[in-house]
C-alpha positions in Angstrom: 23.3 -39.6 -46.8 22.9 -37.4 -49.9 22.3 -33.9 -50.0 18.1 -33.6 -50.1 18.2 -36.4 -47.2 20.3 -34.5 -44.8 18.1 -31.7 -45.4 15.0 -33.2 -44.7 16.6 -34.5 -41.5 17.8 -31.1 -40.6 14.1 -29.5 -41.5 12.8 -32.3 -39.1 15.2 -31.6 -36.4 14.3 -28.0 -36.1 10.8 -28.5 -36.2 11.0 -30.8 -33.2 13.2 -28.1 -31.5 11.1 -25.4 -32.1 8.1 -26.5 -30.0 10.2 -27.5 -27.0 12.1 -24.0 -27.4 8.8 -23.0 -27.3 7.5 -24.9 -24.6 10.5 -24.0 -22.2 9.5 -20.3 -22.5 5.9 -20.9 -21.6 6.3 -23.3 -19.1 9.0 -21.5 -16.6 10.4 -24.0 -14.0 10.5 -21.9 -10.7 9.5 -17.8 -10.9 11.0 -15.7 -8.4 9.6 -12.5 -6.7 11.0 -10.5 -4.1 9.0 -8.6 -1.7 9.9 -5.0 0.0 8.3 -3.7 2.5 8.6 -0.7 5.0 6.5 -2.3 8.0 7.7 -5.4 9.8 6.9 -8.6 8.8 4.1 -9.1 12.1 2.1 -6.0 10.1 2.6 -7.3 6.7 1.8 -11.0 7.2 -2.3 -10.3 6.7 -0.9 -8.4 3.2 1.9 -11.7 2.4 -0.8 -14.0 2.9 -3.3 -12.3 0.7 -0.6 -11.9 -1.9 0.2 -15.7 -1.8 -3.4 -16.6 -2.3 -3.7 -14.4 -5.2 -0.9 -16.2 -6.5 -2.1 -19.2 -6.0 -5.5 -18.9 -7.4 -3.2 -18.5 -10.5 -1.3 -21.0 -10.7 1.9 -20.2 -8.5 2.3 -22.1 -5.5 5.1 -21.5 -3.4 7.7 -24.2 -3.0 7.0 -25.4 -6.3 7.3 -23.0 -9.3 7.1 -20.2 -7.0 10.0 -18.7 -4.6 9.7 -15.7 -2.5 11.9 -13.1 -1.5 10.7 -11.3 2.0 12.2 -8.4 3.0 11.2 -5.8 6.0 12.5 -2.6 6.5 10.7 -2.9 10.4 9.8 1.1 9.6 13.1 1.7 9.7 13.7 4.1 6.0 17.3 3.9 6.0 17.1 0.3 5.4 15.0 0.4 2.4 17.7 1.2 0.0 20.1 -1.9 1.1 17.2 -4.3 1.2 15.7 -3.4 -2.7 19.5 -3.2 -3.6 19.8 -7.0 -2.2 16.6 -8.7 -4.2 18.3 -7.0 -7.3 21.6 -9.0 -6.6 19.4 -11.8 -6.8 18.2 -11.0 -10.2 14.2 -11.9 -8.9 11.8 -12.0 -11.8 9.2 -9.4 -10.4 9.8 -6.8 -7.1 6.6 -6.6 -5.1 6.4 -3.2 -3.5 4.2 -2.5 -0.2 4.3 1.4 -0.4 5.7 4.4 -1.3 9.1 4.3 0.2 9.6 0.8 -0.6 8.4 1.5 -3.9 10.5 4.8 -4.8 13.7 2.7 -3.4 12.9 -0.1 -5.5 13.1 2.5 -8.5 16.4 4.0 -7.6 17.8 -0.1 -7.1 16.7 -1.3 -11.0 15.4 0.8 -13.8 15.2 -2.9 -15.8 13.6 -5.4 -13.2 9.3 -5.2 -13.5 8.0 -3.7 -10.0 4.4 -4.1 -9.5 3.1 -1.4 -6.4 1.2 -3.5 -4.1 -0.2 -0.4 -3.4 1.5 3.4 -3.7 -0.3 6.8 -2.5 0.0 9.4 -5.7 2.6 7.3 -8.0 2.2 9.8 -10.7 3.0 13.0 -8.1 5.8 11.1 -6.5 7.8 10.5 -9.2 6.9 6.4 -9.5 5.0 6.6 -13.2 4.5 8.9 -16.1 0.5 8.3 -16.4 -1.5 6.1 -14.8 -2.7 4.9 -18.1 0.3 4.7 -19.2 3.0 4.2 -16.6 6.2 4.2 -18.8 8.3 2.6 -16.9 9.3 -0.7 -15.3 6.8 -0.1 -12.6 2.7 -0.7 -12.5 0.5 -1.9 -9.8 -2.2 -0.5 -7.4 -2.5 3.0 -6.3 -4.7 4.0 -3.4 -6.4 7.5 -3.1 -5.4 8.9 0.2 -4.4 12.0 -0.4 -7.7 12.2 -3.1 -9.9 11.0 -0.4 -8.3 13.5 1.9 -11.1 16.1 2.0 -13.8 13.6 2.8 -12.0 12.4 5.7 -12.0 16.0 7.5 -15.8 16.1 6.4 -16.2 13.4 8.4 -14.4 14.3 11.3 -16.4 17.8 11.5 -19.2 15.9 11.1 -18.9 13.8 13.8 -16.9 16.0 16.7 -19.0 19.1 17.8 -17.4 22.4 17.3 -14.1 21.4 15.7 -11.8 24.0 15.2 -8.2 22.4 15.9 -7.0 19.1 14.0 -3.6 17.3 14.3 -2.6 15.3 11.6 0.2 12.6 12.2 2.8 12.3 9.9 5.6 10.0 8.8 8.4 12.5 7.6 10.3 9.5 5.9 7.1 8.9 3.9 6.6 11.7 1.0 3.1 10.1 0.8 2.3 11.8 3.8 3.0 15.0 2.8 0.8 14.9 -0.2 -2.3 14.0 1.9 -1.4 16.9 4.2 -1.7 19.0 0.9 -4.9 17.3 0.3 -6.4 18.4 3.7 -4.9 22.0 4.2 -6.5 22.7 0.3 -9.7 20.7 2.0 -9.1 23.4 4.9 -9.5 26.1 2.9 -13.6 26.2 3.2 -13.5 24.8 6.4 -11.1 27.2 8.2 -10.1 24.7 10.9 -6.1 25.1 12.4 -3.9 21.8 11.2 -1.3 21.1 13.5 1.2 18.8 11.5 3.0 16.6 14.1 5.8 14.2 12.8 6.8 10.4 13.5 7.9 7.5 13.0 9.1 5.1 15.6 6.8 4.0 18.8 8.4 6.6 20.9 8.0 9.4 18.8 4.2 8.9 18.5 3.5 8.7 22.1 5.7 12.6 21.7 3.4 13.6 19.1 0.2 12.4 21.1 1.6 14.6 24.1 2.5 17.5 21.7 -1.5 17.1 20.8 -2.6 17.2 24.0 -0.1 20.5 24.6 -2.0 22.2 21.1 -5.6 21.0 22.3 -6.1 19.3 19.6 -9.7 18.2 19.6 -9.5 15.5 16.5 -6.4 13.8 14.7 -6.0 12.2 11.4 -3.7 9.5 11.0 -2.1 9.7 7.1 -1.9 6.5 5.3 1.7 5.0 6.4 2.7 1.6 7.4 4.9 2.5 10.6 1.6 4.1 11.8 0.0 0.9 10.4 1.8 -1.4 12.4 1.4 0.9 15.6 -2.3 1.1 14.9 -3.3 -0.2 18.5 -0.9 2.1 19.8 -2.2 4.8 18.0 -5.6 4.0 19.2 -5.1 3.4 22.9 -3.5 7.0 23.2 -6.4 8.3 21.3 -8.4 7.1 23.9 -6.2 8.0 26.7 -5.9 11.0 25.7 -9.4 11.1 24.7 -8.7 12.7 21.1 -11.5 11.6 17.9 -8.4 9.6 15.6 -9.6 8.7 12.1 -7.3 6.8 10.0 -6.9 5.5 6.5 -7.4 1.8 6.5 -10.7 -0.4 7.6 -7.8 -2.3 10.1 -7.2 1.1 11.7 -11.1 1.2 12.7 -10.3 -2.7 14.1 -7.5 -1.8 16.1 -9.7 1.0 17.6 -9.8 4.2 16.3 -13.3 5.8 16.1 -13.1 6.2 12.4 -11.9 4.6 9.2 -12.3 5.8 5.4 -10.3 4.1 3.1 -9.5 1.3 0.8 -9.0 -2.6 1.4 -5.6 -2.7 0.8 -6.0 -6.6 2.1 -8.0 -6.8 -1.8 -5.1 -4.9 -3.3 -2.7 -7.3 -2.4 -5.2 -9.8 -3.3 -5.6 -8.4 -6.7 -1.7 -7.7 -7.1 -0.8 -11.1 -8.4 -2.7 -10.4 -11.9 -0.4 -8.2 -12.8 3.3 -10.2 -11.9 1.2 -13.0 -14.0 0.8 -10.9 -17.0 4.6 -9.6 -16.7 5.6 -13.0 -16.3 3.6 -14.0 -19.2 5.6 -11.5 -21.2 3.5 -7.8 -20.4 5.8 -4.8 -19.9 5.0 -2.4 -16.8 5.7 0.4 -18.8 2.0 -1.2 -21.0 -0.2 -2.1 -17.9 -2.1 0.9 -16.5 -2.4 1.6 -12.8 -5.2 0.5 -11.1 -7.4 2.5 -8.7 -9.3 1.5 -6.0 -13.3 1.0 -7.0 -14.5 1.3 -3.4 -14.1 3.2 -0.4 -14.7 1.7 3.1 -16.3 4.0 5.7 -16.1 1.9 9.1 -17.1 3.1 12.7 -16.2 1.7 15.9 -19.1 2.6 18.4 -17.3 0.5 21.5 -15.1 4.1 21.0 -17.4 6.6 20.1 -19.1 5.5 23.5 -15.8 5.3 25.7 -15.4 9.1 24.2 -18.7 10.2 25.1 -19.2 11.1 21.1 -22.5 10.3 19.3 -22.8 9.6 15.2 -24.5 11.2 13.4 -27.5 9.2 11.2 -26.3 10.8 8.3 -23.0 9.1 8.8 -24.0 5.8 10.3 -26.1 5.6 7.2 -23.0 5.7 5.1 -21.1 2.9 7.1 -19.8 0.0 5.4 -19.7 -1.9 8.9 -20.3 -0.8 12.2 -18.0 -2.3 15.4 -20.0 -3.0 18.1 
Protein backbone atom coordinates (compact mmCIF):
# COMPACT_ATOMS: atom_id res chain seq x y z
CA UNK A 1 0.00 0.00 0.00
CA UNK A 2 1.76 3.23 -0.86
CA UNK A 3 2.08 6.17 1.15
CA UNK A 4 -1.19 8.46 0.04
CA UNK A 5 -3.30 5.07 0.34
CA UNK A 6 -2.38 4.25 3.85
CA UNK A 7 -3.26 7.65 4.60
CA UNK A 8 -6.51 7.81 3.31
CA UNK A 9 -7.14 4.62 5.14
CA UNK A 10 -5.93 6.00 8.32
CA UNK A 11 -8.12 9.50 7.63
CA UNK A 12 -11.09 7.02 7.15
CA UNK A 13 -10.41 5.02 10.20
CA UNK A 14 -10.51 8.04 12.47
CA UNK A 15 -13.44 9.34 11.10
CA UNK A 16 -15.33 6.22 11.78
CA UNK A 17 -13.84 6.30 15.40
CA UNK A 18 -14.70 9.61 16.09
CA UNK A 19 -18.53 9.34 16.01
CA UNK A 20 -18.61 6.16 18.11
CA UNK A 21 -16.02 7.95 20.57
CA UNK A 22 -18.65 10.27 20.35
CA UNK A 23 -21.49 8.36 20.68
CA UNK A 24 -20.13 6.39 23.87
CA UNK A 25 -19.93 9.73 25.72
CA UNK A 26 -23.52 10.63 24.91
CA UNK A 27 -25.02 7.52 25.32
CA UNK A 28 -23.73 6.32 29.02
CA UNK A 29 -24.52 2.61 29.70
CA UNK A 30 -25.68 2.60 33.33
CA UNK A 31 -25.58 6.17 35.58
CA UNK A 32 -25.16 5.81 39.07
CA UNK A 33 -26.51 8.06 41.98
CA UNK A 34 -26.33 7.66 45.47
CA UNK A 35 -28.81 8.94 47.92
CA UNK A 36 -28.15 10.32 51.62
CA UNK A 37 -30.52 10.96 53.81
CA UNK A 38 -31.01 11.89 57.61
CA UNK A 39 -34.60 10.31 58.09
CA UNK A 40 -35.24 6.64 57.73
CA UNK A 41 -36.10 5.09 54.74
CA UNK A 42 -40.26 4.62 55.99
CA UNK A 43 -40.14 8.76 55.88
CA UNK A 44 -38.21 9.16 52.83
CA UNK A 45 -39.94 6.53 50.57
CA UNK A 46 -42.88 9.35 49.53
CA UNK A 47 -39.54 11.68 48.61
CA UNK A 48 -37.48 8.24 46.78
CA UNK A 49 -40.42 7.62 44.83
CA UNK A 50 -40.98 11.13 43.62
CA UNK A 51 -37.30 11.30 42.82
CA UNK A 52 -37.54 8.10 40.66
CA UNK A 53 -40.43 9.44 38.73
CA UNK A 54 -38.68 12.54 37.99
CA UNK A 55 -36.06 10.41 36.69
CA UNK A 56 -37.90 8.56 34.77
CA UNK A 57 -39.92 11.15 33.05
CA UNK A 58 -36.38 11.68 31.74
CA UNK A 59 -35.25 9.04 30.57
CA UNK A 60 -33.57 7.06 33.51
CA UNK A 61 -35.24 4.09 34.56
CA UNK A 62 -33.86 2.12 37.22
CA UNK A 63 -32.52 -1.27 36.57
CA UNK A 64 -31.69 -0.30 33.21
CA UNK A 65 -29.33 2.72 32.71
CA UNK A 66 -30.08 3.78 36.12
CA UNK A 67 -28.68 2.37 39.67
CA UNK A 68 -29.37 3.75 42.95
CA UNK A 69 -27.57 4.11 45.95
CA UNK A 70 -29.93 4.40 49.23
CA UNK A 71 -28.63 5.35 52.22
CA UNK A 72 -30.51 6.38 55.77
CA UNK A 73 -28.94 7.83 58.58
CA UNK A 74 -32.55 6.70 60.66
CA UNK A 75 -32.03 10.42 62.39
CA UNK A 76 -29.25 9.29 63.74
CA UNK A 77 -26.25 12.43 62.81
CA UNK A 78 -23.35 10.51 63.71
CA UNK A 79 -23.98 8.23 60.94
CA UNK A 80 -24.10 10.69 58.27
CA UNK A 81 -20.38 11.08 57.83
CA UNK A 82 -19.68 7.12 57.33
CA UNK A 83 -22.70 6.77 55.02
CA UNK A 84 -21.69 9.96 52.42
CA UNK A 85 -18.00 8.64 53.04
CA UNK A 86 -19.32 4.97 51.65
CA UNK A 87 -21.29 6.22 48.23
CA UNK A 88 -17.93 8.16 47.62
CA UNK A 89 -16.02 4.74 47.77
CA UNK A 90 -18.28 3.81 45.20
CA UNK A 91 -17.29 6.59 42.96
CA UNK A 92 -21.46 7.31 42.14
CA UNK A 93 -21.95 9.78 39.31
CA UNK A 94 -24.24 12.31 41.18
CA UNK A 95 -24.94 12.36 45.36
CA UNK A 96 -28.54 13.16 46.00
CA UNK A 97 -28.88 15.05 49.33
CA UNK A 98 -32.22 15.08 51.44
CA UNK A 99 -31.21 17.99 53.81
CA UNK A 100 -28.96 19.99 55.54
CA UNK A 101 -26.96 17.51 57.49
CA UNK A 102 -26.94 15.04 54.84
CA UNK A 103 -25.94 17.73 52.60
CA UNK A 104 -23.01 19.51 54.69
CA UNK A 105 -21.64 15.70 55.25
CA UNK A 106 -21.76 15.04 51.76
CA UNK A 107 -19.49 18.22 51.33
CA UNK A 108 -16.91 17.35 53.83
CA UNK A 109 -16.86 13.37 51.97
CA UNK A 110 -16.00 14.84 48.12
CA UNK A 111 -15.14 18.29 47.15
CA UNK A 112 -15.04 16.61 43.22
CA UNK A 113 -18.25 14.42 43.05
CA UNK A 114 -21.62 16.76 41.76
CA UNK A 115 -24.22 16.91 44.77
CA UNK A 116 -27.51 18.08 43.87
CA UNK A 117 -29.64 19.32 47.38
CA UNK A 118 -32.83 17.67 47.21
CA UNK A 119 -33.70 20.25 49.23
CA UNK A 120 -31.33 22.36 51.99
CA UNK A 121 -32.65 25.23 54.45
CA UNK A 122 -30.14 28.51 53.96
CA UNK A 123 -27.35 26.70 51.69
CA UNK A 124 -25.63 30.03 51.29
CA UNK A 125 -25.69 30.69 55.43
CA UNK A 126 -24.64 27.20 56.13
CA UNK A 127 -21.76 27.07 54.41
CA UNK A 128 -23.22 24.61 51.29
CA UNK A 129 -22.76 27.38 48.28
CA UNK A 130 -21.12 30.72 47.57
CA UNK A 131 -24.36 32.40 45.82
CA UNK A 132 -27.34 31.07 44.91
CA UNK A 133 -26.84 32.26 41.45
CA UNK A 134 -23.80 31.15 41.41
CA UNK A 135 -23.10 28.25 43.71
CA UNK A 136 -19.32 27.68 43.10
CA UNK A 137 -18.92 24.55 44.04
CA UNK A 138 -19.71 20.92 43.29
CA UNK A 139 -23.02 21.29 44.96
CA UNK A 140 -26.59 22.90 43.41
CA UNK A 141 -30.07 21.85 43.94
CA UNK A 142 -33.25 23.10 45.77
CA UNK A 143 -33.32 25.28 48.69
CA UNK A 144 -36.41 25.72 50.79
CA UNK A 145 -37.25 29.00 52.72
CA UNK A 146 -37.86 28.05 56.27
CA UNK A 147 -36.06 30.11 58.17
CA UNK A 148 -37.30 33.14 55.44
CA UNK A 149 -40.77 32.12 55.89
CA UNK A 150 -40.16 32.08 59.60
CA UNK A 151 -41.97 35.28 60.53
CA UNK A 152 -45.11 34.46 58.73
CA UNK A 153 -45.37 31.32 60.54
CA UNK A 154 -45.60 33.19 64.11
CA UNK A 155 -48.13 35.57 62.29
CA UNK A 156 -50.04 32.83 61.87
CA UNK A 157 -49.93 31.29 65.03
CA UNK A 158 -50.90 34.73 66.84
CA UNK A 159 -53.44 34.92 64.50
CA UNK A 160 -55.05 31.96 65.19
CA UNK A 161 -54.42 31.24 69.20
CA UNK A 162 -56.09 34.07 71.47
CA UNK A 163 -53.86 35.95 73.65
CA UNK A 164 -50.50 34.31 72.78
CA UNK A 165 -47.75 35.32 74.79
CA UNK A 166 -45.51 32.06 75.25
CA UNK A 167 -44.19 29.96 72.16
CA UNK A 168 -41.98 26.75 72.20
CA UNK A 169 -40.19 26.08 69.23
CA UNK A 170 -38.82 22.47 68.79
CA UNK A 171 -35.51 22.05 67.74
CA UNK A 172 -33.16 19.44 66.30
CA UNK A 173 -29.61 20.49 67.84
CA UNK A 174 -27.83 18.14 65.26
CA UNK A 175 -29.49 20.18 62.53
CA UNK A 176 -27.88 23.81 62.11
CA UNK A 177 -30.94 24.46 59.86
CA UNK A 178 -32.82 24.71 62.95
CA UNK A 179 -30.99 27.18 64.44
CA UNK A 180 -31.25 29.58 61.65
CA UNK A 181 -35.07 29.46 61.61
CA UNK A 182 -34.91 30.08 65.34
CA UNK A 183 -32.98 33.38 64.32
CA UNK A 184 -35.67 33.94 61.91
CA UNK A 185 -38.46 33.93 64.58
CA UNK A 186 -36.75 35.59 67.64
CA UNK A 187 -35.88 38.72 64.90
CA UNK A 188 -39.78 38.03 63.91
CA UNK A 189 -40.26 38.36 67.81
CA UNK A 190 -38.93 41.48 68.09
CA UNK A 191 -42.43 43.35 67.14
CA UNK A 192 -44.39 40.86 68.56
CA UNK A 193 -42.76 40.62 72.09
CA UNK A 194 -43.90 37.01 72.62
CA UNK A 195 -41.33 34.66 75.14
CA UNK A 196 -39.66 31.68 72.81
CA UNK A 197 -38.89 28.88 74.78
CA UNK A 198 -36.27 26.89 72.56
CA UNK A 199 -36.66 23.10 73.49
CA UNK A 200 -34.16 20.62 71.89
CA UNK A 201 -34.56 16.94 70.18
CA UNK A 202 -33.96 14.54 68.34
CA UNK A 203 -34.88 10.93 69.01
CA UNK A 204 -38.77 9.80 69.90
CA UNK A 205 -37.99 9.93 73.51
CA UNK A 206 -36.52 13.17 73.70
CA UNK A 207 -39.65 14.85 72.05
CA UNK A 208 -42.11 13.36 74.31
CA UNK A 209 -39.29 15.28 77.13
CA UNK A 210 -39.57 18.40 75.33
CA UNK A 211 -43.53 18.17 74.97
CA UNK A 212 -43.49 17.70 78.95
CA UNK A 213 -40.85 20.51 79.42
CA UNK A 214 -43.73 22.57 77.27
CA UNK A 215 -46.29 21.72 79.34
CA UNK A 216 -43.86 22.60 82.60
CA UNK A 217 -43.20 26.53 80.65
CA UNK A 218 -47.08 26.80 79.64
CA UNK A 219 -46.48 27.04 76.53
CA UNK A 220 -49.65 27.99 74.77
CA UNK A 221 -48.42 27.39 70.88
CA UNK A 222 -45.30 25.44 69.43
CA UNK A 223 -43.53 25.54 66.19
CA UNK A 224 -42.01 22.67 64.85
CA UNK A 225 -38.62 23.78 62.61
CA UNK A 226 -38.22 22.24 59.38
CA UNK A 227 -36.11 18.77 60.22
CA UNK A 228 -36.52 15.35 59.05
CA UNK A 229 -36.23 13.40 62.50
CA UNK A 230 -39.29 15.70 63.40
CA UNK A 231 -40.54 14.80 59.94
CA UNK A 232 -40.65 11.27 60.43
CA UNK A 233 -42.14 11.63 64.06
CA UNK A 234 -44.79 13.97 62.64
CA UNK A 235 -47.71 11.85 64.07
CA UNK A 236 -45.99 11.76 67.13
CA UNK A 237 -45.45 15.21 67.25
CA UNK A 238 -49.12 15.65 66.60
CA UNK A 239 -50.80 13.31 68.98
CA UNK A 240 -48.78 15.06 71.98
CA UNK A 241 -49.99 18.29 70.63
CA UNK A 242 -53.18 17.16 71.09
CA UNK A 243 -52.65 15.50 74.35
CA UNK A 244 -51.29 18.06 75.61
CA UNK A 245 -53.62 20.29 74.02
CA UNK A 246 -50.77 22.75 72.67
CA UNK A 247 -51.64 24.77 68.85
CA UNK A 248 -48.32 22.90 66.83
CA UNK A 249 -47.66 24.44 63.41
CA UNK A 250 -45.06 22.91 61.34
CA UNK A 251 -43.19 23.32 58.14
CA UNK A 252 -44.35 20.91 55.63
CA UNK A 253 -48.12 20.37 54.08
CA UNK A 254 -47.52 16.39 55.43
CA UNK A 255 -47.11 17.84 58.92
CA UNK A 256 -50.84 19.39 58.57
CA UNK A 257 -51.74 15.50 57.33
CA UNK A 258 -50.29 13.77 60.14
CA UNK A 259 -52.32 16.22 62.36
CA UNK A 260 -50.96 19.27 63.41
CA UNK A 261 -53.35 22.28 63.31
CA UNK A 262 -51.24 24.16 60.97
CA UNK A 263 -48.83 23.90 58.01
CA UNK A 264 -46.92 26.76 55.98
CA UNK A 265 -44.41 25.60 53.86
CA UNK A 266 -43.17 24.17 50.68
CA UNK A 267 -43.95 20.81 48.76
CA UNK A 268 -40.82 19.27 49.18
CA UNK A 269 -42.73 16.04 47.45
CA UNK A 270 -42.35 18.63 44.06
CA UNK A 271 -38.73 19.33 45.04
CA UNK A 272 -37.76 15.97 44.88
CA UNK A 273 -39.86 15.77 41.85
CA UNK A 274 -38.11 18.61 40.20
CA UNK A 275 -34.59 17.34 41.52
CA UNK A 276 -33.84 15.03 38.71
CA UNK A 277 -33.44 18.08 36.08
CA UNK A 278 -30.56 19.05 37.50
CA UNK A 279 -28.46 15.29 37.92
CA UNK A 280 -29.68 15.25 34.00
CA UNK A 281 -28.00 18.40 33.12
CA UNK A 282 -24.68 17.33 35.28
CA UNK A 283 -24.88 14.15 33.62
CA UNK A 284 -25.15 15.77 30.37
CA UNK A 285 -21.95 17.53 31.09
CA UNK A 286 -23.26 20.91 33.52
CA UNK A 287 -21.02 21.81 36.43
CA UNK A 288 -22.77 22.48 39.89
CA UNK A 289 -20.50 25.16 40.51
CA UNK A 290 -22.73 26.84 36.85
CA UNK A 291 -26.39 25.72 37.85
CA UNK A 292 -28.11 28.24 40.18
CA UNK A 293 -30.16 27.24 43.25
CA UNK A 294 -33.57 26.93 42.92
CA UNK A 295 -36.18 28.44 45.22
CA UNK A 296 -39.39 27.37 45.95
CA UNK A 297 -42.23 29.43 43.82
CA UNK A 298 -45.06 28.56 46.16
CA UNK A 299 -45.91 28.38 49.75
CA UNK A 300 -48.57 25.97 51.06
CA UNK A 301 -50.76 27.25 53.90
CA UNK A 302 -52.86 24.00 55.09
CA UNK A 303 -55.30 23.71 58.13
CA UNK A 304 -56.53 20.79 59.75
CA UNK A 305 -60.10 21.67 61.23
CA UNK A 306 -60.69 17.88 62.63
CA UNK A 307 -57.86 19.62 65.18
CA UNK A 308 -58.78 23.00 65.49
CA UNK A 309 -62.11 21.48 66.71
CA UNK A 310 -60.66 18.67 69.12
CA UNK A 311 -58.65 21.99 70.56
CA UNK A 312 -61.66 23.99 70.97
CA UNK A 313 -59.70 26.78 68.57
CA UNK A 314 -61.68 28.56 65.83
CA UNK A 315 -59.89 30.16 62.33
CA UNK A 316 -60.03 32.98 61.66
CA UNK A 317 -61.75 34.06 57.94
CA UNK A 318 -58.89 35.90 57.22
CA UNK A 319 -56.78 32.83 57.40
CA UNK A 320 -59.15 30.23 56.07
CA UNK A 321 -59.22 32.52 53.16
CA UNK A 322 -55.59 32.10 52.62
CA UNK A 323 -55.63 28.16 52.84
CA UNK A 324 -54.38 26.13 50.09
CA UNK A 325 -56.52 23.09 51.37
CA UNK A 326 -58.53 22.60 54.32
CA UNK A 327 -58.69 18.95 56.32
CA UNK A 328 -61.89 18.16 57.22
Amino acid sequence: MNRRRKLLVALGAGALAAPLRIFAQQKKQSVVVGVLRYGDRPGSQVYIDAFKQGLQELGYIEGKNLALELRFADGKAERLAGLAEDLVRLKVDVILTGDTPSALAAQRATRVIPIVMGTASDPVGSGLVASLARPGGNITGLSNMSSDIGPMRLEMLIAVVPKLSRVAVLLNPSNPATRTELKSLEAANRRAKLTLLALEAETPEQIERAFAAMVKQHAQGVVMTNDPVFGQQRQQIAQLALKYRIPCLGPLPASADAGLLLSYGQNIVESYRRAPTYVDRIIRGAKPADLPVEQPTKIELVINMKTARALGITIPQSILLRADRVIE
